[in-house]
N, C-alpha and C positions, 0 to 999 in steps of 0.2 A: 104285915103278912103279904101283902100286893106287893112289894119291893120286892121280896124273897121269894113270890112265887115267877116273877117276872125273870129275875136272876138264874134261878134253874131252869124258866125254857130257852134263854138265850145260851144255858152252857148245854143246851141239850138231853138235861136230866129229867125233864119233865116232857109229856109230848100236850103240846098246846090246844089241839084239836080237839083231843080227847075232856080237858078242863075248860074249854069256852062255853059248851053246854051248861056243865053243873055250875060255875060262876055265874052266869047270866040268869039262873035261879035267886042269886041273894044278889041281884044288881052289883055286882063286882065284875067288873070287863081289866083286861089286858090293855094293857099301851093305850086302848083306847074303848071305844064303844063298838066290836068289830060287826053288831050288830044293822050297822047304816049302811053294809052293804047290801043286805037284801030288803032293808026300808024301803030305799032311796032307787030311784031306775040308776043304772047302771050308765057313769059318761060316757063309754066307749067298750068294747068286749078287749078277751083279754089278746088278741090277735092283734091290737090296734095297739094294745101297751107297746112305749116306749122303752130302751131300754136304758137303766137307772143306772146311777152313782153319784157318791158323795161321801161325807163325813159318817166316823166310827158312830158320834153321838146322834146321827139323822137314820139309821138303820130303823129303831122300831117306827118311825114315821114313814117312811119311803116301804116298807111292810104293808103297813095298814092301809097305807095310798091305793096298793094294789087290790086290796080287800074291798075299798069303799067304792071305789073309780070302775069296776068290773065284775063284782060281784064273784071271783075267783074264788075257789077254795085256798085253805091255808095253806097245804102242799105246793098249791101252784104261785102264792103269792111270794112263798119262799123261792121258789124257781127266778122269777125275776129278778134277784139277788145275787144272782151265780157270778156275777163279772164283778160284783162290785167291789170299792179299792178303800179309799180313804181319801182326804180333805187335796191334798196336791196331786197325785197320779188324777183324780177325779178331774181335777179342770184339765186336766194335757189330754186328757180319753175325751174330753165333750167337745177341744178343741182340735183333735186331732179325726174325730165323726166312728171314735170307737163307741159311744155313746149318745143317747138323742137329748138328756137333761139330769142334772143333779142338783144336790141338795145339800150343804156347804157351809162351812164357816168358810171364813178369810183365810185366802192362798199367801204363802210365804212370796215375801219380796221377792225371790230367787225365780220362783214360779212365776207371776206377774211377770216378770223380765221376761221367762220365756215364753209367757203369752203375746209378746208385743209381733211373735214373726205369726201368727194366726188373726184371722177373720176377728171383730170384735166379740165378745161376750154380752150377753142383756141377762144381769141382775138384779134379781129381782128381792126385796128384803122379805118373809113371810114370817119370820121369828125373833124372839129377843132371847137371848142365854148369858151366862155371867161367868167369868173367870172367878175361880175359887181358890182358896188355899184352907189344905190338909195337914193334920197330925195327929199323934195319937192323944186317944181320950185320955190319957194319963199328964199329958203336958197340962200344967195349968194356967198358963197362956191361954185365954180366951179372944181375943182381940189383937189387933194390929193395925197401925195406921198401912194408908197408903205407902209413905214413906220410909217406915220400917220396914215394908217389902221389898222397895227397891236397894234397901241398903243392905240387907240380908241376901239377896240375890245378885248384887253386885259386889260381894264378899266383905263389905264395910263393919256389918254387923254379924259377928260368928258365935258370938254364945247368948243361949237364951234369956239370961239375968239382965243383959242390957235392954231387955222389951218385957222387963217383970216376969223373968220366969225364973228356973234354977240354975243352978252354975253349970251349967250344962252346953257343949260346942255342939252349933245348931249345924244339923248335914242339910244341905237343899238338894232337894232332885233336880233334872230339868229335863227339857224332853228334846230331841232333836231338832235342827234348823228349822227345817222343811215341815214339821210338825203342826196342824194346826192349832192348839195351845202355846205350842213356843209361837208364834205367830201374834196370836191374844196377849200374851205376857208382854213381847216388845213395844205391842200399838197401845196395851192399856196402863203397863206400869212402869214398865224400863225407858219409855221414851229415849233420847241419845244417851244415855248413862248405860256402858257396857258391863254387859252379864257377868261374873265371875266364870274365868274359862281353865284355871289350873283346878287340878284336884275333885273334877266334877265328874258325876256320874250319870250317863244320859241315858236315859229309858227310853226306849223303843216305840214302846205302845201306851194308849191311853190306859188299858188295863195293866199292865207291864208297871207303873207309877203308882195305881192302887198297890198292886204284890210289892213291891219294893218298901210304899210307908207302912204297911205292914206288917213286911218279915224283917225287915232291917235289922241288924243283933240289936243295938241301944234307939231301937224305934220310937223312944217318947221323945227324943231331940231330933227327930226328923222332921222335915217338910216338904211338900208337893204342889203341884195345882194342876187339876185338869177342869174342863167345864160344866155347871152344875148342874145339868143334865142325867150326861155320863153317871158322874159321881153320886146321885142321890138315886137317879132311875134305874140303871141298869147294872152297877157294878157294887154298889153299896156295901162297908164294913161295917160289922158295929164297932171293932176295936179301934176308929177311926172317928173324927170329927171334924167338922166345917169353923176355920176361923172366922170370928166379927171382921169384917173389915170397916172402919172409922165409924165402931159400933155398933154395926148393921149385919145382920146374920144372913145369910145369902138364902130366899126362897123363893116361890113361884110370886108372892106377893110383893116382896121387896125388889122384885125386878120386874115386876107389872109397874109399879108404883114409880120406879127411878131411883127409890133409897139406897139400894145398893148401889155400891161409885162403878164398881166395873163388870159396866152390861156391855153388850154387841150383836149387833145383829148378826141371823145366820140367812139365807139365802138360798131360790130355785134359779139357777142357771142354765139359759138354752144359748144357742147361737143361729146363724142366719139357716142355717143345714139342717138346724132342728126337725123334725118330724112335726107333722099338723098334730101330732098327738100332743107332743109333748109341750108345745106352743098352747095348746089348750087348757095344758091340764095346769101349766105357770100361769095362767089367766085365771085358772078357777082357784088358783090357793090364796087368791087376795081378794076372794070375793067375800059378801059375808058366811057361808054356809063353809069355805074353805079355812077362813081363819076359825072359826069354830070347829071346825075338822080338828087343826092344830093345838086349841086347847081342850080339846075329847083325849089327845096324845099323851096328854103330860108337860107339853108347849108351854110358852106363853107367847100369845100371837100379837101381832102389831097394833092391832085395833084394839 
């Protein structure tokens, strides 16, 4: 029910405001406990906030940041959102001083390169997340090695019966270069074995990859991956499912623990330009009350 109700205020259909009240009756909060910001004194007012960016899956974190750090209303913590991008525009905007600090997976190689003509970056790790793979609850594939991934994804292996499933030509999504997923996928599973690049079909957006595995016409022989965040917190199908990977089912506990193979940290990025705000507020996400901030989120924090 928390999944679903969090899904309809991020698409809009629900007004959040108005359910924080009555949730907070049955101990049920949003993304987080939105309740710490009028516990806790206030780091700084909202005039002093920085302004934000970062990754699609860091949105309800960098939300509630403004919530907790300033004691804002939810209207206005939405407001500091207005500029925000995704995972690579995000680092060029904090290195370029259209922004004072973001909140990040891992920037595309390409990206990197063109941070080399800007001031350095200080990244900071505050979180751990996992690359996942998806398909429909109908495949009976339950599991997949590491291995099988790469080979499936570098077009070696194309029908499901070679990985116990049916005779059935498996489609892979993938998602654009620059993407931070495709980013994940290369550092955590492709290492130098190249991607399958004839015949593919690349998704735009992290939600763009949800809709795809599941409208796809012959959708039970499809497969995806975006980070499992995203995929369980905020975007969630039921007519979808999370593969074992080397029999390990991807969750907050299997990637607190290390069992799951492919974790990654994500990260608060300022530069030397930063704003004294924003230099404070990357100080306080790896303090203890910050990392617990992070797993009040839905996170799982470094500590």
């Amino acid at each position: 029910m928390r999944r679903k109700i969090q899904k309809c205020i991020l698409e809009k259909r629900i007004d959040r405001t108005v359910l924080t009240a009555a949730l907070m009756l049955t101990g049920t909060f949003l993304f987080c406990d939105t309740t710490m910001a009028q516990v806790n004194e206030p780091l700084m007012s909202l005039a002093e906030y920085p302004v934000v960016d970062g990754s699609t899956a860091c949105i309800p974190l960098c939300e509630n940041l403004a919530l907790r750090l300033t004691g804002c209303s939810q209207a206005e913590a939405e407001e500091t959102l207005d500029s925000y991008s995704n995972t690579n525009p995000s680092y060029l905007h904090l290195a370029g001083g259209s922004c004072d600090i973001i909140f990040s997976y891992e920037p595309a190689q390409e990206t990197v390169e063109e941070l080399k003509a800007y001031d350095p970056l200080n990244s900071v790790p505050i979180g751990k997340d996992a690359l996942v793979f998806i398909t429909n609850v109908s495949n009976p594939v339950e599991s997949l090695t590491v291995d099988q991934i790469r080979d499936i994804f570098a077009g070696e292996i194309t029908n499901w019966s070679e990985v116990g499933g049916a005779d059935m030509e498996i489609r892979a999504f993938q998602r654009p270069e620059t993407s931070g997923s495709q980013t994940l996928m290369r550092k955590l599973v492709m290492g130098d074995t190249v991607m399958e690049e004839s015949d593919v079909e690349l998704v735009p957006t992290m939600e763009g990859m949800i809709e795809a595995l599941k409208e796809y016409d012959n959708s039970v022989n499809s497969i995806g991956f975006s980070v499992y965040y995203y995929a369980s917190q905020m975007y969630e199908q039921p007519d979808l499912k999370f593969l074992q990977i080397d029999g390990v089912e991807p969750s907050n506990d299997s990637i607190r623990s290390g069992k799951y193979p492919l974790i990654n940290e994500f990260y608060c990025v300022t530069n030397e330009q930063s704003s004294d705000s924003a230099k404070k507020i990357q100080e306080w996400m790896v303090t203890e009350e910050g990392q617990q901030f992070v797993e009040e989120c839905g996170y799982v924090a470094m500590q």
